[in-house]
C-alpha positions, 0 to 999 in steps of 0.5 A: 500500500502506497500510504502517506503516512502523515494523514494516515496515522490520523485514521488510527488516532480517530478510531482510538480516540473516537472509541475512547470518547464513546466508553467515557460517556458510557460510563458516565465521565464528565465532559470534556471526553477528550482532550483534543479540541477538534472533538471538544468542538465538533461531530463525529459519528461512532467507530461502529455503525451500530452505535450510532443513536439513529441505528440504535433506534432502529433496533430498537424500534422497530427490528427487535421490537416487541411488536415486530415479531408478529410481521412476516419477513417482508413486512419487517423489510419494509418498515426496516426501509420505511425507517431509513427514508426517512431517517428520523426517530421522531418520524417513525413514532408517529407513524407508529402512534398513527398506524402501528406498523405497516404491512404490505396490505395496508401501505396506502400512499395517499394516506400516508402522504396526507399524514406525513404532510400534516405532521411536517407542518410541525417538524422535519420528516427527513433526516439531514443525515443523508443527500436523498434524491427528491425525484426521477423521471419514473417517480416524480410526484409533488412532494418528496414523501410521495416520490419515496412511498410511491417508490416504495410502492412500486418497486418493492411490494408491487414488483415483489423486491421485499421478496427478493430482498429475503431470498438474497443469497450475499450481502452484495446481491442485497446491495444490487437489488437495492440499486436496481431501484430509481432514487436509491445509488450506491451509497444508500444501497450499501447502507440500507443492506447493512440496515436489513442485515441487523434483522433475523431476517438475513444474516449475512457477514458484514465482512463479506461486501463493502462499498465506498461511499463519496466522504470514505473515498475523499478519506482514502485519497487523503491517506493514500498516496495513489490507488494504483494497485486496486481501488477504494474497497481494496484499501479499506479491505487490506486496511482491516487485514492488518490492522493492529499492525498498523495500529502498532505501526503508528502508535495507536494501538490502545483502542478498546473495542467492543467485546468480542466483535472488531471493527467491520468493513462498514465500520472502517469505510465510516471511519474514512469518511470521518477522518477526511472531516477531521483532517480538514481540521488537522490537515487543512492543506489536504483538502478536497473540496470540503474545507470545514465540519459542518456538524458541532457537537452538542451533549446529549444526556438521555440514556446510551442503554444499549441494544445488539442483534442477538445473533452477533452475542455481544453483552455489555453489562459493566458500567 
């Protein structure tokens, strides 16, 4: 690998720093988390996906929740993906307060589209998380929550993708049928895959697929020199194969994972994204286009109770 070693060591001093931060707040240390100002100041999302509030709450909400387990394979699918659109806690609580959960045989467009425009009224309805495309040409509708449920109308219930979706046979054959569908690229294909594969529905191993979102790829191309012996997915796949050596290499070898899970490629390509935010700080003369963090960071004090798919075994039960 033609690294450069002055960028990279960064990304080894995120996911220990990053790791660091997360195990403070969870057993209740006192602010600061850290002492580097750049995460005194600004956002950052975890080293593992799953610990992000938004994924927790789709755990939590809707994949394991005590309701749930009375929907088939597809309807959980599709209130997995319902979730994601949107991307917003407060969304999904009332659409559940409004309907419980949906199923293919209730899913009513117009009157979701009439509640949904009524509760925007009073808030936001989509995350900022994620750039979602608003319309296509097969999909053009006068407001983005009717392009995103006629969507999901048409392609996953009436085409029967939520099927296809249960009887996938690789965690990058979900991702494929993903982005067969108008609005849904790349990006979001890889991340609604992931989100399908925390249910009992699919269990795939997360290691067996990775795409490289646009912010990861900006994060390898400040940490590489060249990709001339493969591409973004092979620099985040050898970076996993040798990861405690280079943690070891550059000095950054006492990060504290999770118990008995390392960090996935889903994992490591985030932690690229967020190391290209944050060598825009550490390393401004490494810019590629984006030249500040747009997101600070603001305390959250309610609860970092947490929740796993039981298949993956992990227990945290020391605080």
């Amino acid at each position: 690998m033609n690294i450069r070693p002055e960028a990279f060591q960064w990304y080894f001093y995120f996911i220990q720093e990053r790791m660091a931060i997360f195990w403070k707040r969870y057993h209740w240390a006192s602010a600061p988390y850290s002492e580097d100002d750049i995460f005194q100041s600004h956002k950052f999302t975890n080293v593992y996906r799953v610990l992000d509030r938004t994924t927790q709450a789709l755990l939590r909400k809707v994949i394991y929740h005590p309701d749930a387990s009375s929907l088939d394979a597809e309807d959980l699918l599709l209130n997995i993906l319902l979730f994601k659109i949107f991307n917003r806690e407060e969304t999904r609580d009332a659409l559940y307060q409004q309907f419980w959960f949906l199923g293919r045989e209730s899913f009513d467009v117009a009157v979701l589209c009439w509640f949904l425009t009524s509760l925007q009224q009073q808030q936001a309805i989509f995350s900022s998380a994620y750039i979602m495309t608003g319309a296509v040409s097969l999909y053009q509708w006068t407001t983005k929550q009717e392009t995103w449920l006629r969507m999901v109308e048409g392609e996953f219930i009436k085409q029967k993708k939520l099927r296809a979706l249960v009887q996938a046979q690789s965690l990058e054959e979900l991702y494929q049928i993903f982005c067969s569908c108008p609005l849904i690229g790349g990006f979001l294909g890889y991340q609604y895959a992931i989100d399908m594969n925390y249910s009992p529905v699919i269990t795939f191993d997360e290691n067996d697929f990775v795409k490289a979102g646009i912010g990861a790829m900006r994060g390898i191309k400040k940490c590489f020199v060249d990709l001339e012996w493969g591409s973004y997915e092979d620099a985040i796949r050898r970076t996993q194969a040798n990861l405690p050596e280079l943690q070891k290499k550059f000095w950054w070898n006492d990060f504290q994972p999770l118990p008995w899970r390392a960090p996935s490629l889903i994992d490591l390509q985030n932690c690229f994204c967020e190391t290209d935010k944050y060598l825009r700080v550490k390393l401004p003369e490494l810019s590629l286009g984006n030249v500040r963090i747009k997101q600070k960071f603001i305390e959250k004090k309610n609860s970092l109770d947490l929740i796993f798919p039981p298949k993956w075994g992990i227990v945290i039960d020391w605080r």
